[in-house]
BAMARTI-528298 format. One record per residue (C-alpha): residue number from 1; residue in one letter; x, y, z. Coordinates in Angstrom, 1 decimal. Example, Ala and Ser with C-alpha at 12.3 -4.5 7.8 and 13.67 -1.06 7.14 Angstrom:
2
  seq  type      xx      yy      zz
    1     a    12.3    -4.5     7.8
    2     s    13.7    -1.1     7.1
# end
This chain:
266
  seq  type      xx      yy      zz
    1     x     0.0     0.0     0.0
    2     x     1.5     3.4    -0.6
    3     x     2.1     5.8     1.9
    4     x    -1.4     8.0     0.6
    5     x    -3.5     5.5     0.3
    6     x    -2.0     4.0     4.0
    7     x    -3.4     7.9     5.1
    8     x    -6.5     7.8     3.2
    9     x    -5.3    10.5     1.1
   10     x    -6.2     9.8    -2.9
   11     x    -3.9    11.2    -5.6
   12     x    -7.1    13.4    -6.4
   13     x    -7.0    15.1    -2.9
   14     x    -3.2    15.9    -3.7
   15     x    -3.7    17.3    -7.1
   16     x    -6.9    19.6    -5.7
   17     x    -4.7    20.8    -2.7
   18     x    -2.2    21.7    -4.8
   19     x    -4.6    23.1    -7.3
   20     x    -5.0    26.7    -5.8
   21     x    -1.7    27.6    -4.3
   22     x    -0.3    27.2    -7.7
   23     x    -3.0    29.3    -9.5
   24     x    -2.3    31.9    -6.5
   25     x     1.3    32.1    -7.6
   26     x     0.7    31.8   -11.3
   27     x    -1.6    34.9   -11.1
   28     x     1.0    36.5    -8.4
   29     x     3.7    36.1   -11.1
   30     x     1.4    37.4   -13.8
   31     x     0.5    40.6   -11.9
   32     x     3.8    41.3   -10.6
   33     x     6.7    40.3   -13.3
   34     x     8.2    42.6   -15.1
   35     x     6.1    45.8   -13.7
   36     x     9.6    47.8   -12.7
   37     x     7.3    50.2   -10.0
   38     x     5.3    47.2    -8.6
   39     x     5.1    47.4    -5.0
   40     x     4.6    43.6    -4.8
   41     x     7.6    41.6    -5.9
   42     x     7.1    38.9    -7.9
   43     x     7.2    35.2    -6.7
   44     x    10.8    34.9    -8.0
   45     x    11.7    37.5    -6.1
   46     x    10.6    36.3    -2.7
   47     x    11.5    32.1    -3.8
   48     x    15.1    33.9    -3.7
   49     x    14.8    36.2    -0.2
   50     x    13.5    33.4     1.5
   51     x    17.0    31.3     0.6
   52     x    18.9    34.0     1.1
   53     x    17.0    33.9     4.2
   54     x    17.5    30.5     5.0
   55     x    20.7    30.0     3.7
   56     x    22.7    33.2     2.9
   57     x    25.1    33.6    -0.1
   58     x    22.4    35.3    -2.2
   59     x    22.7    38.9    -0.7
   60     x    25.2    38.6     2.4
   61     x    23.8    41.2     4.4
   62     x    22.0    41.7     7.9
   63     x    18.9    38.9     7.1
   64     x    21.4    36.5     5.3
   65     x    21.4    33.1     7.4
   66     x    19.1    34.4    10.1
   67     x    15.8    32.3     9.1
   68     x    16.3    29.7    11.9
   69     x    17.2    31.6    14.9
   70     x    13.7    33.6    13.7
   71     x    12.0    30.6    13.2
   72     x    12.9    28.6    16.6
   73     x    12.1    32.2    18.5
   74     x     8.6    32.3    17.4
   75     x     8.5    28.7    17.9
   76     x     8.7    28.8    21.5
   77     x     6.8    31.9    21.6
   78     x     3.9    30.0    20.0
   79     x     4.1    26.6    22.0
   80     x     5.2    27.9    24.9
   81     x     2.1    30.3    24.9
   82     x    -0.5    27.9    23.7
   83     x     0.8    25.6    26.0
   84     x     0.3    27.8    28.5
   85     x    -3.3    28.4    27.6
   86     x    -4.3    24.7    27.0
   87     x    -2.8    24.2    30.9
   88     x    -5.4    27.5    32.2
   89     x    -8.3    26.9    30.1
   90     x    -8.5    23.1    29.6
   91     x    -8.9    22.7    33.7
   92     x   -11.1    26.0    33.9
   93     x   -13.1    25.0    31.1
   94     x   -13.9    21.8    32.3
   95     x   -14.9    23.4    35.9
   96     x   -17.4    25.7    33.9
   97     x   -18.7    23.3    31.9
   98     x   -19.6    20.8    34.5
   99     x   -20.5    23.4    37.9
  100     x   -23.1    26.0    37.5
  101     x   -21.7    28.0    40.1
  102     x   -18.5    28.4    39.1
  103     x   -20.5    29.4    35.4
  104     x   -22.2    31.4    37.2
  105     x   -19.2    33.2    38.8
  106     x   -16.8    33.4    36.0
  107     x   -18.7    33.1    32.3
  108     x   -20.2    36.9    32.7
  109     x   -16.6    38.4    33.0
  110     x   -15.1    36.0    30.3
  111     x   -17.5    37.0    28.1
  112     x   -16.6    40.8    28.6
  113     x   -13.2    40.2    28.4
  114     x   -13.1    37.9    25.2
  115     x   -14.1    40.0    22.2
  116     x   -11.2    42.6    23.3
  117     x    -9.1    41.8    20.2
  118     x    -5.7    40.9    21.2
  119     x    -4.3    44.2    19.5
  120     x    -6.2    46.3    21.8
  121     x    -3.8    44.2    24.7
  122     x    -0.6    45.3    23.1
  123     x    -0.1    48.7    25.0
  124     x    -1.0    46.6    28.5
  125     x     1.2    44.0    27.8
  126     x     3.9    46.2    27.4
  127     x     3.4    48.1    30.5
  128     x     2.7    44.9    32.7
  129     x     5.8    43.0    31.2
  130     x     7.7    45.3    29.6
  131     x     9.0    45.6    26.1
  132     x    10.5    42.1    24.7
  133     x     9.5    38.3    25.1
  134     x     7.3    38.1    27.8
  135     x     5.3    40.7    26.5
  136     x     5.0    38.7    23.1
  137     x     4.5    35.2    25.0
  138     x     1.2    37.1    27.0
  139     x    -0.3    38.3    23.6
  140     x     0.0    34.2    22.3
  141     x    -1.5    32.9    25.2
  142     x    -4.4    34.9    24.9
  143     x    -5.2    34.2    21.8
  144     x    -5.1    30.8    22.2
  145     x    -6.8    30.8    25.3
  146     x   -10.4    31.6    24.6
  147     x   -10.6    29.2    21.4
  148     x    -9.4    26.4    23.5
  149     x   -12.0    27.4    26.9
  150     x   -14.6    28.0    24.4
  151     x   -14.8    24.5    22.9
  152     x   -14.0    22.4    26.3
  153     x   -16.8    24.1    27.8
  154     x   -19.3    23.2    24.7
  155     x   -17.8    19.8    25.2
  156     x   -18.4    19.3    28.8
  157     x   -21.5    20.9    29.0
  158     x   -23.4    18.9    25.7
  159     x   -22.6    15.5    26.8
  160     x   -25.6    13.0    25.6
  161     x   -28.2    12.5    29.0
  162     x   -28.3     9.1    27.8
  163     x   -24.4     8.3    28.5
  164     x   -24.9     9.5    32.1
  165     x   -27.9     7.2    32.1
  166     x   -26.1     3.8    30.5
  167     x   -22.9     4.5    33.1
  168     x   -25.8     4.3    35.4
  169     x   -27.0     1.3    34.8
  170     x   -23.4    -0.4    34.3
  171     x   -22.7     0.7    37.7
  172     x   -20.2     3.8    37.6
  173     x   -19.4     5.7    40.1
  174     x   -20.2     9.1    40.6
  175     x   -16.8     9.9    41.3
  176     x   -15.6     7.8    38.2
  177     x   -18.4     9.7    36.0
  178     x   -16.1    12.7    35.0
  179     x   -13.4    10.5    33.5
  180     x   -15.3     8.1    32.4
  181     x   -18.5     9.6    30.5
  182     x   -17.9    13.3    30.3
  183     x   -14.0    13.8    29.3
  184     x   -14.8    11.1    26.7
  185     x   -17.6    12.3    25.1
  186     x   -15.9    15.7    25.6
  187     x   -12.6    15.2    23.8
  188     x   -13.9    15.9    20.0
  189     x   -15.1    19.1    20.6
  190     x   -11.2    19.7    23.1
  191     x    -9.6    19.0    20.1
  192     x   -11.2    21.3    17.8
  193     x   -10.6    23.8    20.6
  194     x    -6.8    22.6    20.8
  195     x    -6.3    23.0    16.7
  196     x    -8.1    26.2    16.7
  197     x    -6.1    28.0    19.8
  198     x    -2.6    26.3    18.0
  199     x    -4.0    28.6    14.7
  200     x    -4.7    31.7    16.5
  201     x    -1.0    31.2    18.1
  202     x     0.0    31.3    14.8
  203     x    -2.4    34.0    14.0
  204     x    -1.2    36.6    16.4
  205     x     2.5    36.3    17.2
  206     x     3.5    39.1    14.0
  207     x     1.2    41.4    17.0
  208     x     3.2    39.8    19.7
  209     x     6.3    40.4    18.1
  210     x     5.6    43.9    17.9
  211     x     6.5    44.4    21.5
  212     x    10.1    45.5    21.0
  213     x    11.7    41.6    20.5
  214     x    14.8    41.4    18.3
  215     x    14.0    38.1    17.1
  216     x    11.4    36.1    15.8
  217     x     9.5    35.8    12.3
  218     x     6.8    38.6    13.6
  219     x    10.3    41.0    14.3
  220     x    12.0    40.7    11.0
  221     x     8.2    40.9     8.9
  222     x     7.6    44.5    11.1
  223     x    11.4    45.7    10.2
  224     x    11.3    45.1     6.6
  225     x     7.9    46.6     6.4
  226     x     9.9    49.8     7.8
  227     x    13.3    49.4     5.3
  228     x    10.5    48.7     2.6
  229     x    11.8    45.5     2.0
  230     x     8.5    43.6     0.8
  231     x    10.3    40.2    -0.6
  232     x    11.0    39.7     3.2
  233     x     7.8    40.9     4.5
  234     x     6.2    38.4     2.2
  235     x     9.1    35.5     3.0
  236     x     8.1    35.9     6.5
  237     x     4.6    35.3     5.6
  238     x     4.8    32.1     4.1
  239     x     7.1    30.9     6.7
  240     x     4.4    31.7     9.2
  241     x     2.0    29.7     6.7
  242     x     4.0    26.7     6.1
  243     x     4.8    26.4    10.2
  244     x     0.7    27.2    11.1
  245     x    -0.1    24.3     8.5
  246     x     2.1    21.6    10.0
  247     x     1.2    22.5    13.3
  248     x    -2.2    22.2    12.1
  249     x    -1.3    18.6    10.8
  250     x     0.4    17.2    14.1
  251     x    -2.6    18.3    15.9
  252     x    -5.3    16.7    13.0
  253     x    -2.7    13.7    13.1
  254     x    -2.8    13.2    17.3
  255     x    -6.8    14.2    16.8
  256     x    -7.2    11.3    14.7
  257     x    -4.6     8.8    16.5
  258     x    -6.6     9.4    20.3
  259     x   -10.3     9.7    19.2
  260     x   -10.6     6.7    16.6
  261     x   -13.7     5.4    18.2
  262     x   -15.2     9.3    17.5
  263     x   -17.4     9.3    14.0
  264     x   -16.1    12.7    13.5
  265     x   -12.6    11.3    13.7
  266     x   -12.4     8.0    12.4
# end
């Protein structure tokens, strides 16, 4: 068996995903090449920043070489701060989803708090943590944090009556109940929380890295902007795009591994 069909992924699937991001960049390279005052360099352009980036001996100068130490920076930004957010707001989400009063107590503020958009934190952050890292690791966590409380408090609260009713009858506990019934029947709807908190991570960390860092992909997008140097604004980008998508993947992949008995996951 080959190694799609051993993932359930058919030739067809391959050529479809493939399908649009090669239009985009045929159409990119169509608008852009050969326009001498276009303010969006063409796909060449960038295909050679980016391994200049990665790899130097293109330009030689300040970005030459520098791609990793960005890219492992913003890493542990980005993990460390959704890990952070999946420690808070798995336990507390959980806690509000199964006892009214702590609902009671804590979903009215939450719900004041969460449509603040994480830019509107920046200033805070700063002042609170001061300018560099920590600053930058706050703004990740919280926008990780409500996708992730959302969605384990949907879960926990929307377990099926009837499973409640059949661990009844086979003689649970009511102690053994939480870990047996409602984490469960709760972990889909975790994981959809997990994958989407891992893609606003991803989402916000060019704002986190606003906060004065010298380092990370976020930094080096925000200085080129300011030296007008587009082909590594854009380089940036992708990078950001290809790490969001495989972290997307590892989560899909551990998604699928843990909840094989799940319909939604099979």
């Amino acid at each position: 068996m080959s190694v799609l069909g051993a993932r359930g992924i058919s030739p067809r699937q391959v050529l479809l995903a493939v399908a649009a991001p090669v239009l985009g960049i045929l159409a990119w390279h169509l608008s852009t090449t050969g326009r001498a005052y276009s303010l969006i360099p063409p796909p060449w352009d960038v295909a050679v920043q980016w391994w200049d980036l990665a790899f130097g001996g293109v330009w030689d100068d300040l970005y030459s070489e520098t791609l990793l130490t960005h890219t492992l920076a913003s890493l542990s930004r980005v993990y460390g701060g959704f890990a952070l957010a999946a420690a808070v707001a798995l336990p507390l989400g959980m806690l509000i989803g199964r006892i009214a009063v702590v609902r009671d107590l804590l979903d009215p503020t939450l719900q004041i708090l969460r449509p603040i958009p994480v830019t509107a934190w920046l200033p805070l952050a700063m002042i609170v943590f001061g300018i560099g890292p920590r600053s930058a690791f706050f703004l990740v966590f919280l926008g990780a944090f409500y996708p992730i409380l959302l969605n384990t408090i949907f879960g926990v609260k929307n377990v099926e009556g009837r499973l409640f009713e059949a661990a009844a009858m086979l003689g649970v506990s009511r102690q053994a109940i939480f870990w047996k019934v409602v984490l469960p029947a709760a972990l889909p709807s975790i994981f959809t929380g997990l994958r989407l908190g891992l893609g606003f991570a991803w989402v916000v960390i060019v704002v986190g890295e606003m906060t004065g860092v010298q380092t990370g992909l976020g930094a080096i997008i925000m200085e080129a902007r300011q030296l007008s140097r587009t082909e590594i604004v854009v380089s940036g980008m992708v990078t950001i795009g290809v790490l969001g998508f495989l972290s997307d993947q590892a989560v899909q992949a551990l998604g699928r591994r843990l909840l094989r008995w799940s319909p939604q996951h099979g």
